[in-house]
Each structure stands twice: as structure tokens, then as C-alpha cells.
N, C-alpha and C positions, 0 to 999 in steps of 0.2 A: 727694830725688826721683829717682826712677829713668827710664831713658830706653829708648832701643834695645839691645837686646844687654846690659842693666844696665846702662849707662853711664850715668855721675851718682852711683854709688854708692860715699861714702866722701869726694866732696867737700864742701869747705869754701864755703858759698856766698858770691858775693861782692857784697859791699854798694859801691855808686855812691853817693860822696859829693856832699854839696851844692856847687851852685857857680853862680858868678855865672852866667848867662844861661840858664839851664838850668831851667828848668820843675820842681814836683814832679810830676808827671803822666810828664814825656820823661825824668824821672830814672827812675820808676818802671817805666818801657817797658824803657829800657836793663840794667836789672838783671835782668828777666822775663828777658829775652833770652841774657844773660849767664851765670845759674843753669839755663837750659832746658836738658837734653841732649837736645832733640831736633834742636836749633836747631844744636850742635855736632856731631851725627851726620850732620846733614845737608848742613853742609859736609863734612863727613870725606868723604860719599858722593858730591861734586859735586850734592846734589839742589838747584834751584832756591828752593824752599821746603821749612818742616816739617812742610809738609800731607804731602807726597809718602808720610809715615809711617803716615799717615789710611787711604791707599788700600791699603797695603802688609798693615794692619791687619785693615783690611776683605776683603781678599779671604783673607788666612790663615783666614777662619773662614768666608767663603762660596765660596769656587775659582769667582769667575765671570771670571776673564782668562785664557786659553787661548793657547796659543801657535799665530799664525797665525789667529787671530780678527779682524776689523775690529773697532776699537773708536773711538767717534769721544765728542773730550771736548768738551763745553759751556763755554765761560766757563774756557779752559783758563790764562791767563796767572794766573803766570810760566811755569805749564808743570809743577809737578811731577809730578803726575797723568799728564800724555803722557808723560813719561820713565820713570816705573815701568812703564807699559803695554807701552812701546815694550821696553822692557829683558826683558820678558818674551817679545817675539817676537810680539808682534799688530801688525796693520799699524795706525798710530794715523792719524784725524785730528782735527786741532786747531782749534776754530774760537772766535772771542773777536772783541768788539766793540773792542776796542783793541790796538795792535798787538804781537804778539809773537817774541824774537828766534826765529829757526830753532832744530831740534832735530833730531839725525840720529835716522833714521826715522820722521820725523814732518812730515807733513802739515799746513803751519799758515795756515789760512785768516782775514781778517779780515772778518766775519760779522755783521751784525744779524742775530739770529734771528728777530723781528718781522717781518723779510722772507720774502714769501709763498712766492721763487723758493730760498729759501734750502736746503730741505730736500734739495731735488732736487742742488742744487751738490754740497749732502753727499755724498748718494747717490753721484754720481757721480765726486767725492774720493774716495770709498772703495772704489768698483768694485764696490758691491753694497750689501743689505743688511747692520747693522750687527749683529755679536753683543752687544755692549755699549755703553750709552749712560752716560755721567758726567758729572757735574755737581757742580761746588764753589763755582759762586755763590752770592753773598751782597751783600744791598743794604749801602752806607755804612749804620753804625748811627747810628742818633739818641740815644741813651742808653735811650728808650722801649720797652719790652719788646715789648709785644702791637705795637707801630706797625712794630718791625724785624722781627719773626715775619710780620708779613699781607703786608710787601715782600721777604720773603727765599719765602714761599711762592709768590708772584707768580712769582719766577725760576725755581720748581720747576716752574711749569703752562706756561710757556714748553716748560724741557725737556722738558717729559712729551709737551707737540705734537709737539717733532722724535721724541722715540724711538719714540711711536706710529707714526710714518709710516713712520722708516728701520729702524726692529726687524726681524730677522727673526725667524722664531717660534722660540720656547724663548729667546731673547735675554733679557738681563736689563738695569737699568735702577739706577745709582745715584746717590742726590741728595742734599745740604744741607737740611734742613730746623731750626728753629728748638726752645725747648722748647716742647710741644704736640704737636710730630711733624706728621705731615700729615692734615690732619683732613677733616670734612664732604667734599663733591664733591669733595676732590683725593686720598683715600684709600679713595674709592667708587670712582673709575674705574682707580684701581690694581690695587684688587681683582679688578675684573671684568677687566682685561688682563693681569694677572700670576698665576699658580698659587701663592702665595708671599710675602707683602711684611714685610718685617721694619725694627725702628727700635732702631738700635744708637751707642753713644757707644764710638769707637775710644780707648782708651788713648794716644793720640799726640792727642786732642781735650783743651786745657788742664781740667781740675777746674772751675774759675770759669766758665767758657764754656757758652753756653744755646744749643751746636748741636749738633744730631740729625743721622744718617744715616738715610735707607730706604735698604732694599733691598728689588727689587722681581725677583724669577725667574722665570723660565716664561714669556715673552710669548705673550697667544694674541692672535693679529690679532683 
């Protein structure tokens, strides 16, 4: 398996032996973990997590983070997301319903987005309207495919309310979605708000894993 930069290539993967209290399920986690080079990249790079590699990904192939952009992230913790952002030179803010440690240059607000006054905080978090809107939420999975797809799309119509309101135009808009990608009304109203909307699996998204990105460009109010 190859990772960042090629990393990964030419090691010897390493097998986690059995042992008393140890789950085969948390054994199997641990060696996921252990074999991933992205997981070791991402410590190399201080990233929080090895999403961070997701977003790094994503914008190599779409340039929607602009240096000196507001970019404001949904559902930000641990944060990797703010910190590629933020590393890029956009003023980030961070908003998440549980709380998250600080991040220099980053704005990290504790947020239900449910909340109606919510939008407006942002807004004025970020001293304007926002170039870009992110999102890497994902409901607790159940094991049930189509049950964690209809709750992980639930978090996408959330986001899609704030970047509707806080987008300014030409902004773009990117989210988590499930396999199916975003369908019926949640990839109708994209349409008609975005010049653009595209459904991409980053390379730094595990093989096994049943999640989609959109991407959504051009916002027209």
C-alpha cells in the first residue's frame, strides 16, 4: 500500500498478534493502523488526523482553498481539515458540537448547527461571507449501509443550510457523503446553487470505506 509522498512502499506489513484481552475486531483496528501510511504521514506532518490527507487531495485536483480566503469548517474536530486550511493561509473558522483543542490560526467555535442564531455567529467569526464551506461529518455507523448513508446525508443538508446562507458567490462547498453520493433534493438543490458539483473518492479515503466527497463550485445565491 502506498501512501503520501509513496510512503508505504517496500514495507513489510506488520501483523498484531493475538492476546489475552484484546478483541479480534481492536486487534484488527490496530494493525489497519499500524500498515496505513497515511496514519504515519500524518504524524510525521503533526496532522491531527489522516483525513487531513482527504482534503489535501481534494483540493490538488479542484484549487478551491485560496490563500486569504475565509474558510469556515463544519463538524471540524479533531481539526485536520482547519489545519491544512489554515496552513494554506485562509483565515479558517472551526465550528463543532463537541469541543475542540485550539489551533493557530483557527477560529474554533462550539456550535450546534441546529441553532437558528448559529449562522449569523459564523458569519461574524469570519468577518464576512465565507469562500469555502467543509464538512467531514459522519453519523456513528450502525453497520447498516443504506441506515448510515440517509444519517450521514442528514449532516450534509445541515451543512448545505449554513453554506447556503454564509457562501458568498462563486464560493464552493465541500462534503462527506456516503456510497450513493448525494441524491434526490440534496443533489437538486446543489445543482441549482452550484455551477459545478462533482463526486470524488480521494486516494487518502481507505479501499473498504463506502465514503464519497462532493464537490460543489460556483455558488450562485
Amino acid at each position: 500500500m502506498t501512501g503520501p509522498d509513496g510512503s508505504g512502499r517496500g514495507r513489510t506489513p506488520v501483523k498484531v498478534k493475538k492476546s489475552r484481552g484484546r478483541t479480534a475486531s481492536s486487534r484488527q483496528w490496530l494493525q489497519r493502523q499500524l500498515n496505513d501510511p497515511y496514519v504515519a504521514a500524518a504524524r510525521q506532518k503533526g496532522y491531527r488526523s489522516r483525513a487531513a490527507f482527504k482534503l489535501v487531495e481534494l483540493d490538488s485536483k479542484y484549487r478551491f482553498l485560496k490563500k486569504g480566503a475565509r474558510v469556515l469548517d463544519l463538524g471540524a474536530a479533531p481539526g485536520g481539515w482547519s489545519q491544512v486550511a489554515a496552513q494554506r493561509g485562509a483565515t479558517v473558522v472551526a465550528a463543532d458540537v463537541l469541543e475542540m483543542e485550539s489551533l493557530p490560526g483557527v477560529t474554533v467555535l462550539q456550535a450546534d448547527l441546529t441553532d437558528p442564531d448559529v449562522p449569523g455567529q459564523l458569519k461574524d467569526a469570519l468577518g464576512g461571507p465565507a469562500d469555502l464551506v467543509l464538512t467531514d461529518m459522519a453519523a456513528p455507523t450502525t453497520g447498516h449501509r443504506a441506515t448510515d448513508h440517509i444519517r450521514t446525508i442528514a449532516l450534509v443538508e445541515i451543512a448545505l443550510d449554513v453554506a447556503l446562507d454564509v457562501l458568498k458567490p462563486g464560493g464552493a462547498f465541500v462534503g462527506k457523503v456516503f456510497q450513493g453520493g448525494a441524491t434526490g433534493d440534496l443533489l437538486a438543490r446543489m445543482k441549482r446553487h452550484f455551477r459545478e458539483v462533482r463526486h470524488v473518492k480521494p486516494p487518502a479515503s481507505r479501499a473498504e470505506s463506502v465514503e464519497l466527497y462532493v464537490v460543489a463550485l460556483g455558488f450562485k445565491p
